[in-house]
C-alpha positions as CSV (number, residue, x, y, z in Angstrom):
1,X,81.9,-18.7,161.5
2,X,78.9,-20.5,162.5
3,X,79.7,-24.4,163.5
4,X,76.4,-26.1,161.7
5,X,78.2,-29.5,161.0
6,X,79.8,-29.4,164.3
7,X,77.7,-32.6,165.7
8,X,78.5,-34.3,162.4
9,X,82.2,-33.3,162.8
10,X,82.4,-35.2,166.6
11,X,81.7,-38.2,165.4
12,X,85.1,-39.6,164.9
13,X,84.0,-41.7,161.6
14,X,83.4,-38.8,160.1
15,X,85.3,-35.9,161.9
16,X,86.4,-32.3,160.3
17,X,88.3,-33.9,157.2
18,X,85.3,-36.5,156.3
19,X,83.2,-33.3,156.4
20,X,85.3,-31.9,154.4
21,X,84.9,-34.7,151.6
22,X,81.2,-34.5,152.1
23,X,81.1,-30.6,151.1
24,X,83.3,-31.6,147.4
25,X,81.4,-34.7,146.6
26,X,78.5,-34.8,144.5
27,X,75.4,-37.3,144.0
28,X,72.7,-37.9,142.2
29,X,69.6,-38.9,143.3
30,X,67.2,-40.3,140.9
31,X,63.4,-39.8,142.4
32,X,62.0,-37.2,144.3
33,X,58.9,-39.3,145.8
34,X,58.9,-40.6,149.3
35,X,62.5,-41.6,149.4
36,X,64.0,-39.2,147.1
37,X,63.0,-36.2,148.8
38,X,63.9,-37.8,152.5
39,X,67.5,-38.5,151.1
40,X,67.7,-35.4,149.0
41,X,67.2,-33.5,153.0
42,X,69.6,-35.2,154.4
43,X,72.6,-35.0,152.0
44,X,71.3,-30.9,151.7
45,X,71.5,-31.0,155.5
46,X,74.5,-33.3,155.7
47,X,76.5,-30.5,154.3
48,X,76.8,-32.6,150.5
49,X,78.7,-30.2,147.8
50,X,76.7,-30.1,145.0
51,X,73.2,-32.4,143.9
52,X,71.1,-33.5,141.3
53,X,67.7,-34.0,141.8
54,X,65.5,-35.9,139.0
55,X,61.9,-36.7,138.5
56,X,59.1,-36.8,136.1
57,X,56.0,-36.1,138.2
58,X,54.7,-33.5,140.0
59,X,53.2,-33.3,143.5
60,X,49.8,-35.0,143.8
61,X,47.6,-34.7,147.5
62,X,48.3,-38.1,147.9
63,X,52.3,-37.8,148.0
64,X,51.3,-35.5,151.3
65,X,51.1,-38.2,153.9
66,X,54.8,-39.5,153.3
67,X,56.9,-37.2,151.2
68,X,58.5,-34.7,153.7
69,X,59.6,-31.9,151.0
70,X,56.0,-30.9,149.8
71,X,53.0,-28.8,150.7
72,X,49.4,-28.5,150.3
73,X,49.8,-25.3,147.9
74,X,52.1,-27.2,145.7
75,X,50.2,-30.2,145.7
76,X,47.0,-27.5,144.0
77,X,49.0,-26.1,141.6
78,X,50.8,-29.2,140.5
79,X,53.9,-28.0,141.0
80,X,56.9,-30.4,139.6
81,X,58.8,-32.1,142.6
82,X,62.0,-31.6,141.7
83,X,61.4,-27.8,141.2
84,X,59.2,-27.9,144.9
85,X,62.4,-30.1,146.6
86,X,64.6,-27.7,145.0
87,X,63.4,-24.5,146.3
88,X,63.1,-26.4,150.1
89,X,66.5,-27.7,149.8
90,X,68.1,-23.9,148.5
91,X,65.6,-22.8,151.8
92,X,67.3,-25.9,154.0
93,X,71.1,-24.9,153.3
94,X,71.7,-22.6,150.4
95,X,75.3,-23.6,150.2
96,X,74.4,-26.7,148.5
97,X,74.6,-26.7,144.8
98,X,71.0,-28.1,143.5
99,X,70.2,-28.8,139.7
100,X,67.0,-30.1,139.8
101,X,65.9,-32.2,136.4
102,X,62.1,-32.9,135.0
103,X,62.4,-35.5,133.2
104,X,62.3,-39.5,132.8
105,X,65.3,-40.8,132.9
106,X,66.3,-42.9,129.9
107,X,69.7,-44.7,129.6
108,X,71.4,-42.1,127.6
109,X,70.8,-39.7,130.3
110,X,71.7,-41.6,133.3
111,X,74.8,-42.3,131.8
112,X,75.6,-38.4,131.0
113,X,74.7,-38.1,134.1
114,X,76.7,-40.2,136.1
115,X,79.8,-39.1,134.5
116,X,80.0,-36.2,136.9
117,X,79.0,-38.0,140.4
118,X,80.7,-39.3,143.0
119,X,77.3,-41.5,144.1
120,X,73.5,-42.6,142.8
121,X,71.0,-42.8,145.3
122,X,67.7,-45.1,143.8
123,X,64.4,-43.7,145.1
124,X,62.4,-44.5,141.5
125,X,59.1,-46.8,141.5
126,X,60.1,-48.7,138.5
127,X,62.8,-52.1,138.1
128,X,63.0,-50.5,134.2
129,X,64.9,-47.2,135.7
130,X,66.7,-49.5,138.7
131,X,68.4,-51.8,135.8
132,X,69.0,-49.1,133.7
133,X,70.9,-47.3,137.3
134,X,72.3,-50.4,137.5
135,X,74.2,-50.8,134.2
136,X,75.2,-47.5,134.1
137,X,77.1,-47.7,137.1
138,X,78.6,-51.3,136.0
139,X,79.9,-49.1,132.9
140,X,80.9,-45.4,134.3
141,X,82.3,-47.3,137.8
142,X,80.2,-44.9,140.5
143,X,78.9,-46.5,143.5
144,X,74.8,-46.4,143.7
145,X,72.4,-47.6,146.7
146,X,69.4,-49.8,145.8
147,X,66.3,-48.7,148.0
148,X,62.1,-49.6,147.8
149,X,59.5,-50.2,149.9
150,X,56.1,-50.3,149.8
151,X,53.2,-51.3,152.6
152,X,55.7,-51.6,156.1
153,X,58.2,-53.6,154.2
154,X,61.5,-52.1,153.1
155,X,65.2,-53.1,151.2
156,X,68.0,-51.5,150.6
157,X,71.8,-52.4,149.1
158,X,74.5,-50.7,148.0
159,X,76.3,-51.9,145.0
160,X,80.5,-51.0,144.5
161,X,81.5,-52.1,140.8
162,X,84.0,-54.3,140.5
163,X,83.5,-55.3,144.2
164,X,80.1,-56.4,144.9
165,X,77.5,-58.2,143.2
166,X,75.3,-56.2,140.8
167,X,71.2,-56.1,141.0
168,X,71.6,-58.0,137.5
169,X,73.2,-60.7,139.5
170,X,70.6,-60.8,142.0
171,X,67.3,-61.0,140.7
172,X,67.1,-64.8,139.6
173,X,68.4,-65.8,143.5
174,X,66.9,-62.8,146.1
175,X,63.4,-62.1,146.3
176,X,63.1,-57.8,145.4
177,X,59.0,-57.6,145.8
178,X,56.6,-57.9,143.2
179,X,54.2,-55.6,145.5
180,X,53.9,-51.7,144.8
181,X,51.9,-48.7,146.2
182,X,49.0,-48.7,144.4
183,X,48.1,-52.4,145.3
184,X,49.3,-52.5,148.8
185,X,49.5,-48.9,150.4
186,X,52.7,-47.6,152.3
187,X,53.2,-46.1,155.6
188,X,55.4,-43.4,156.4
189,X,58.0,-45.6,158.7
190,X,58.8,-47.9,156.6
191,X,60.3,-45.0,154.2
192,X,61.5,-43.7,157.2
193,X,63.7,-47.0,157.7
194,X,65.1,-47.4,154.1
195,X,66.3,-43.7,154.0
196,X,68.9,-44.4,157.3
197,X,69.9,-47.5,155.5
198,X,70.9,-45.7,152.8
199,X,72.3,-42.3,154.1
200,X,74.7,-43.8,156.6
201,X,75.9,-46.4,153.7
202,X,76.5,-42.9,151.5
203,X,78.1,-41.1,154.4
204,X,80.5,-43.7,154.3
205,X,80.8,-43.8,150.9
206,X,81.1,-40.2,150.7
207,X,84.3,-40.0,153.3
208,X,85.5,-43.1,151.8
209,X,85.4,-45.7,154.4
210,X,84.5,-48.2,152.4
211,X,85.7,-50.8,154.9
212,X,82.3,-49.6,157.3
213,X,79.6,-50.9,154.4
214,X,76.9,-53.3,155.3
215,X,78.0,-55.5,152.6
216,X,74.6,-57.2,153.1
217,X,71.0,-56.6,151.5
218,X,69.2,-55.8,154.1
219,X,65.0,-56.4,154.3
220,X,62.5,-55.6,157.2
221,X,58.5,-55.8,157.7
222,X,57.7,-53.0,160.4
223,X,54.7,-54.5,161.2
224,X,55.4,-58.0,161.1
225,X,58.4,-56.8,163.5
226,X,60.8,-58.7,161.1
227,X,64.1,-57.9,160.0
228,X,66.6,-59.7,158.1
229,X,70.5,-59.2,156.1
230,X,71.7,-61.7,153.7
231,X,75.4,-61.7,152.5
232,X,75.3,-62.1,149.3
233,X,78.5,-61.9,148.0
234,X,79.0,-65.2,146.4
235,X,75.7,-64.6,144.2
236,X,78.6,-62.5,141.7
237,X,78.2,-64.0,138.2
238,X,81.3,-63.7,135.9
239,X,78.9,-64.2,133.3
240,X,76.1,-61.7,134.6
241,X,75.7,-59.1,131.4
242,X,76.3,-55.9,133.8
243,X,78.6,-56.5,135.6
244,X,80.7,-59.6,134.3
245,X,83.6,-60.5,131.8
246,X,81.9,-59.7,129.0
247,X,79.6,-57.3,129.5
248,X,76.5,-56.1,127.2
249,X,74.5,-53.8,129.5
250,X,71.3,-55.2,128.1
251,X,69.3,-52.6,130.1
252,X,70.5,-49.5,128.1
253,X,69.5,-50.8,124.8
254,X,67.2,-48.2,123.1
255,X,64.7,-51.3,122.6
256,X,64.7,-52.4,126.4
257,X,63.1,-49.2,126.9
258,X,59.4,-49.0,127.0
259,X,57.9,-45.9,125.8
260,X,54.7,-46.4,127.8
261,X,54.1,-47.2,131.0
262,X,51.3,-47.9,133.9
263,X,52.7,-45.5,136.5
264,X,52.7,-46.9,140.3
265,X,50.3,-46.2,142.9
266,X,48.0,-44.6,140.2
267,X,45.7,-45.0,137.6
268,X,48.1,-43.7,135.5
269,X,49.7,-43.8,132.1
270,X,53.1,-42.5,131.0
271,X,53.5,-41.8,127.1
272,X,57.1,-40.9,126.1
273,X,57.9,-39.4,122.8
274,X,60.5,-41.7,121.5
275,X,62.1,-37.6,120.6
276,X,62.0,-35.1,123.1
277,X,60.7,-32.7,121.6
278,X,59.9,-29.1,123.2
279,X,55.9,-27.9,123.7
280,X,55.3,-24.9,123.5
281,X,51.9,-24.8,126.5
282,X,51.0,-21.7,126.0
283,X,50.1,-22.3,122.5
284,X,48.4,-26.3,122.9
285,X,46.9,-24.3,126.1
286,X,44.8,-22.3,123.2
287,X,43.8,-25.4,121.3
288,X,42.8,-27.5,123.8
289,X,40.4,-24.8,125.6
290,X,38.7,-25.0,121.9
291,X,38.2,-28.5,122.5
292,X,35.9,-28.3,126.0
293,X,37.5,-29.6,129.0
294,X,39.0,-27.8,132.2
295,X,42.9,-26.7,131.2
296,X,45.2,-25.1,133.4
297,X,48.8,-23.9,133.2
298,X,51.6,-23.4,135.0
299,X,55.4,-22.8,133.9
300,X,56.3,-26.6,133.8
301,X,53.2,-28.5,132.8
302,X,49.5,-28.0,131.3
303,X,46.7,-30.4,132.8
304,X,43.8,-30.9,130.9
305,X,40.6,-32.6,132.3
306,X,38.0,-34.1,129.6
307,X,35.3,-36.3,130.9
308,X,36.6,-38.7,133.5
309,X,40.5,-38.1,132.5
310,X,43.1,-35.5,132.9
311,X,45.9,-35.2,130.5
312,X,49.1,-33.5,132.0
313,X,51.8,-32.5,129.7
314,X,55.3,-31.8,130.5
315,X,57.2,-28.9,128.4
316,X,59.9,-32.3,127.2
317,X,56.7,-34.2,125.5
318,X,55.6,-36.3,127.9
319,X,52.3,-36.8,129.1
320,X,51.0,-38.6,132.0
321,X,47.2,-39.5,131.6
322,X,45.0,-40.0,134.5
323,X,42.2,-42.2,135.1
324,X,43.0,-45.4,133.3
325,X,45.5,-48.3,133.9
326,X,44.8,-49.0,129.8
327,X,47.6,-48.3,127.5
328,X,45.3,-48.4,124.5
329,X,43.1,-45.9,125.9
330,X,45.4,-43.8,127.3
331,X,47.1,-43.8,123.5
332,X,43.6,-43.2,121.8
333,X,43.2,-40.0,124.5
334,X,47.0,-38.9,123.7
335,X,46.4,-39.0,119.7
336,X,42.8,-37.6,120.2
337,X,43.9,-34.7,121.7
338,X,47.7,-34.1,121.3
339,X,48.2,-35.5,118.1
């Protein structure tokens, strides 16, 4: 019997029955970027039951300077993080139960989803997916912890229904960044800082000491050496639409969800079938190599390079296309080439 959570197990708030709770629970994290994959290692290595991993990209060179999980090999053959994290986490402590999801998450899906968690961690680049996160834990009642950063800044709060105030309740009062990757860098630290925050507010969550939460949304600016936690708990709105007496969820409305979208830190457009509909690569592999252009292939995804662009498409219709921050021109390359 080998004593691998034994340090974890001496400290008393978590001890040999909160480690116990930790090995039945399971959570979800939605992301596997720079904060995904650091929270997705420690939950594996925390001794977590069971965890599902989701993403829609795969690993690019530039993810190599902050996302722990990855290596140079996957990053030249465009492996799929969740399907890179996934075979590091099995590597990290096989015991942990991993289902690792390609895919962008849409509000039908997180919901599904969250129906079988005990906790959502947020590690996405987007406020569409947060709100959407948001709602759906207003609605299915599971706990989920807010985290971004970007440049040295970081935030992070955790969100109990029926307890705390919601992000819906927050945005018109606490400022959540308007910054991202692609216009102000990021540093490594900084992600660094956000993944304790949240961690030690899911171990707690996890062994169900709820009493231990920060109860505050915390901020800092490594650089500026600045640090900050506001209590926010008289910002809840009985009439907020996620979380209040009558409730709408206005994020997971089919029409709040954009189909297209200017990904962050790239020049980069998503385009989202409103249908998923299944691609058979292998066969658009043959017609595109008729069309000129560099294509390669893997199991997951087929990238496609014409001129100065690179089409990627995922085996769920997606496609992600490089080299423009247009959404008409990335549209006019998607219907010129993929139909």
């Amino acid at each position: 019997m080998n004593n691998r959570y034994s340090r974890q197990e001496l400290f008393p708030p978590i001890g040999k029955s909160g480690q116990e709770k930790i090995s039945t629970k399971h959570v979800l994290v939605i992301g596997t970027g720079a904060l995904g994959s650091a929270c997705a290692e420690a939950l594996v290595r925390s001794g977590i039951g069971q965890l599902t991993i989701v993403d829609r990209d795969y690993v690019e060179w530039s993810n190599l300077q902050r996302q722990q999980l990855y290596t140079e090999e996957e990053a030249e053959n465009r492996l799929p993080k969740v399907i890179a994290a996934k075979n590091r986490l099995t590597a990290i402590n096989s015991s942990v139960v991993i289902e690792a999801i390609i895919a962008d998450a849409s509000g039908l899906e997180l919901e599904e989803w969250a129906k079988q968690v005990d906790l959502i961690i947020d590690a996405t680049d987007n406020f569409e997916t947060r709100m959407m996160i948001n709602d759906v834990s207003q609605k299915i009642g599971v706990p989920w912890i807010y985290g971004a950063c970007v440049g040295s800044y970081g935030i992070s709060y955790t969100i109990i229904p029926e307890k705390t105030p919601c992000l819906t309740c927050l945005l018109d009062t606490v400022p959540l960044g308007g910054l991202t990757c692609d216009t102000a860098g990021i540093i490594s630290p900084a992600v660094s800082m956000v993944v304790s925050y949240q961690i030690s507010e899911a171990l707690k969550i996890l062994v169900g000491d709820l009493d231990s939460l920060r109860n505050k949304l915390v901020s800092f600016d490594l650089w500026k050496n600045q640090h900050s936690a506001i209590k926010v708990d008289k910002l809840k709105k009985v009439d907020c639409p996620s979380c209040g007496q009558h409730r709408s969820y206005p994020y997971l409305s089919f029409e709040n969800q954009t189909k297209t979208a200017v990904l962050c830190g790239r020049d980069s457009v998503q385009i989202r079938p409103s249908l998923s509909i299944a691609r058979d690569l292998e066969a658009l592999e043959k017609v595109l190599v008729k069309q000129g252009g560099n294509v390669q292939r893997n199991p997951y995804l087929l990238s496609f390079n014409v001129d100065s662009h690179r089409l990627v498409v995922f085996k769920d219709g997606r496609v992600l296309i490089h080299g423009t921050k247009d959404i008409s021109e990335a549209k006019a390359l998607y219907h010129r080439y993929l139909g």
